[in-house]
N, C-alpha and C positions, 0 to 999 in steps of 0.2 A: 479232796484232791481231784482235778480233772486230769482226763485220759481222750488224748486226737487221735482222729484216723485223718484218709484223704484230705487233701488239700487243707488240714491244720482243722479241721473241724472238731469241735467238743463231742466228745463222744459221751460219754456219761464222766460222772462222779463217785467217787469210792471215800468210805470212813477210812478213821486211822489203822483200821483192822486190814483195810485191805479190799472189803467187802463193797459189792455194786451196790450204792445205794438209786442210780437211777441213770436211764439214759436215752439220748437224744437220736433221732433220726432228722433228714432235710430232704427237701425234694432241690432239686437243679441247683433254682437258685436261690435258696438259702432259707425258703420257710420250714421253721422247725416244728417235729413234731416231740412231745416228752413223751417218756415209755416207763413202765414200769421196770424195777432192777432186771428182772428175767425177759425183759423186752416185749412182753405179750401183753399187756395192756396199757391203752393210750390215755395217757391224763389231757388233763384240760391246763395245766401249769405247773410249773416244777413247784416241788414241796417246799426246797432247798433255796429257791431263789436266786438259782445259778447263771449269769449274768455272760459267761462267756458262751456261742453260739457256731452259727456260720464264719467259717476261716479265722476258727479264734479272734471274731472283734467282739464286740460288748454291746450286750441286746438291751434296748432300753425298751422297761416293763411298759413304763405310759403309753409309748406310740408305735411300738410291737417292729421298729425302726433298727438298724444296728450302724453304732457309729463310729467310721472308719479315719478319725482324726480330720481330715481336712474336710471330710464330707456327712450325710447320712447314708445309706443306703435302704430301699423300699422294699421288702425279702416278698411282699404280694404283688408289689410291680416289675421285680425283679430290673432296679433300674434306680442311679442317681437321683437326689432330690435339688442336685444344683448342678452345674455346669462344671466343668472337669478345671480344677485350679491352674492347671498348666496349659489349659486350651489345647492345639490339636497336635501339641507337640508329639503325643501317645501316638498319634499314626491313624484316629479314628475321627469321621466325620462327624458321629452322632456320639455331642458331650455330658449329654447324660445314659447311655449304654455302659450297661456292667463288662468289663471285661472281652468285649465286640461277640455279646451274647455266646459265649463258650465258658462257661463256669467250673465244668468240669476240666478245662485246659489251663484258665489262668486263673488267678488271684493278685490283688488287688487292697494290700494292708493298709496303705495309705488313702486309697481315695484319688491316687494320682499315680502314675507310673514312674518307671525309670526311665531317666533320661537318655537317650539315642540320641548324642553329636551329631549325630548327619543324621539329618529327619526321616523316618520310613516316609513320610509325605510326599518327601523331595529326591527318594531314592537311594535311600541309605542300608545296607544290610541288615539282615536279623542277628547277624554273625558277628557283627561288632561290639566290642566291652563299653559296657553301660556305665553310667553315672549317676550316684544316688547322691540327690540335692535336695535343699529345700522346699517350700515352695517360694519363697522370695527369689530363690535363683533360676528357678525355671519360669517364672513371669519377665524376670529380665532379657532371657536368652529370646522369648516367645513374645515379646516388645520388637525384640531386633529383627526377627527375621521377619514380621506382622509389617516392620517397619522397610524394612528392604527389598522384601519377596510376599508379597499377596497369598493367601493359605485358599488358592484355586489356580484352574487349569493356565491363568497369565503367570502365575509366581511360579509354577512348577515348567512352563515354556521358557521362564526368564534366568531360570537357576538354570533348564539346559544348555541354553547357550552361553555362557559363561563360560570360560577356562578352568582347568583342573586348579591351577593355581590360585584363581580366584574363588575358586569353590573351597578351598582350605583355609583363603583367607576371613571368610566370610564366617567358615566355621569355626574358627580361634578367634576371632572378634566375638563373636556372640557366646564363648565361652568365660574373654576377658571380662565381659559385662556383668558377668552372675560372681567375679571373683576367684573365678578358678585358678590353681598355680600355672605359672607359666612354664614350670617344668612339669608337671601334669600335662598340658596340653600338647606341646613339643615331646613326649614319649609319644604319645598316642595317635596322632592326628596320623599317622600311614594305617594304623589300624582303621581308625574311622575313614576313611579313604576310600579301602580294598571292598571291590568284588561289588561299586554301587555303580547304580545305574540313572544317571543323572536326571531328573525332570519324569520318571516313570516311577508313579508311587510302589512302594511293597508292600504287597499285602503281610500282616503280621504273622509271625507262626511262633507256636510255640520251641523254649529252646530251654534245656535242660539243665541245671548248673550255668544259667550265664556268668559272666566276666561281670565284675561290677566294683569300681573303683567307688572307695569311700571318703567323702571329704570331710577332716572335720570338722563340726560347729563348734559355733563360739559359742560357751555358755553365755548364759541371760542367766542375770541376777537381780 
């Protein structure tokens, strides 16, 4: 049986008894070290062949790599092996950075973030309730605005001079595109609205228990 600490980390493993049979330490970002049960000596691999790692994802033995579903992640480069599936919707320039190098701040299960209706790119709050999508629905949304608004300093000039109301428009369009209800978007859109600053990126911060509306999928058969 495993046992997490911080940020969902595996922390060691126990028998049916109860008993430590062995346990893990990490530096930053995410390279493991194995330990002995009483944590005082350092093995070269787990005995156990315990698979869950950094941020509870699944450490694959061959390429010492841990795979975060839509991604890999490099735990000695501390850093994506591919480009961020959602592109720069996350609010980060650089699409292969772990978590805008803050690892002890965030986490990052999928490989992709939650989605921010009104872009932190484009000036959108940290304060606003999230949306956790696919990734097909967040390539749609990040089509639209790729398509409408430039992801640099013209598209963030071009979203400020636009109207409040066009600025909602634009954000329920690019919501209707990934399939979102339309009464999901009509509750929300004064949230996603409040307290942004139009065409002035935000920087990202961490936020506690965010908001995070869930949509569901459709199974696949």
């Amino acid at each position: 049986m495993g046992m997490k600490k911080t940020n969902w980390n595996a922390a060691a493993i126990s028998g049916v008894m109860g008993n430590v049979l062995e346990r893990y330490k990490y530096d930053g970002f995410g390279r493991r070290t194995v330990l002995s049960a009483d944590a005082v000596v350092e093995k070269t691999s787990s005995e156990y062949n315990w698979n869950r790692a950094f941020t509870g994802q699944v450490l694959d033995a061959e390429t010492g790599m841990m795979l975060y579903r839509m991604r890999y992640y490099n735990v000695s480069l501390g850093r994506w092996t591919s480009r961020d599936p959602i592109g720069y919707q996350a609010g980060d320039e650089n699409l292969f950075r772990y978590c805008f190098n803050a690892p002890l701040d965030w986490i990052d299960s999928l490989g992709l973030d939650l989605h921010h209706p009104y872009s932190l790119y484009l000036g959108g709050s940290n304060e606003q309730i999230l949306i956790d999508l696919t990734p097909e629905q967040h390539t749609e949304i990040t089509n639209y605005f790729r398509k409408n608004f430039t992801y640099d300093e013209a598209g963030r000039a071009k979203w400020a001079s636009i109207t409040d109301a066009e600025r909602r428009f634009h954000i329920k369009q690019s919501l209707k595109t990934a399939n979102i209800p339309q009464c999901v978007i009509d509750a929300n859109v004064d949230n996603w609205v409040k307290e942004a600053n139009p065409g002035i990126k935000t920087p990202r911060k961490r936020i506690r228990n965010p908001k995070v509306i869930k949509i569901a999928k459709k199974q696949v058969k």
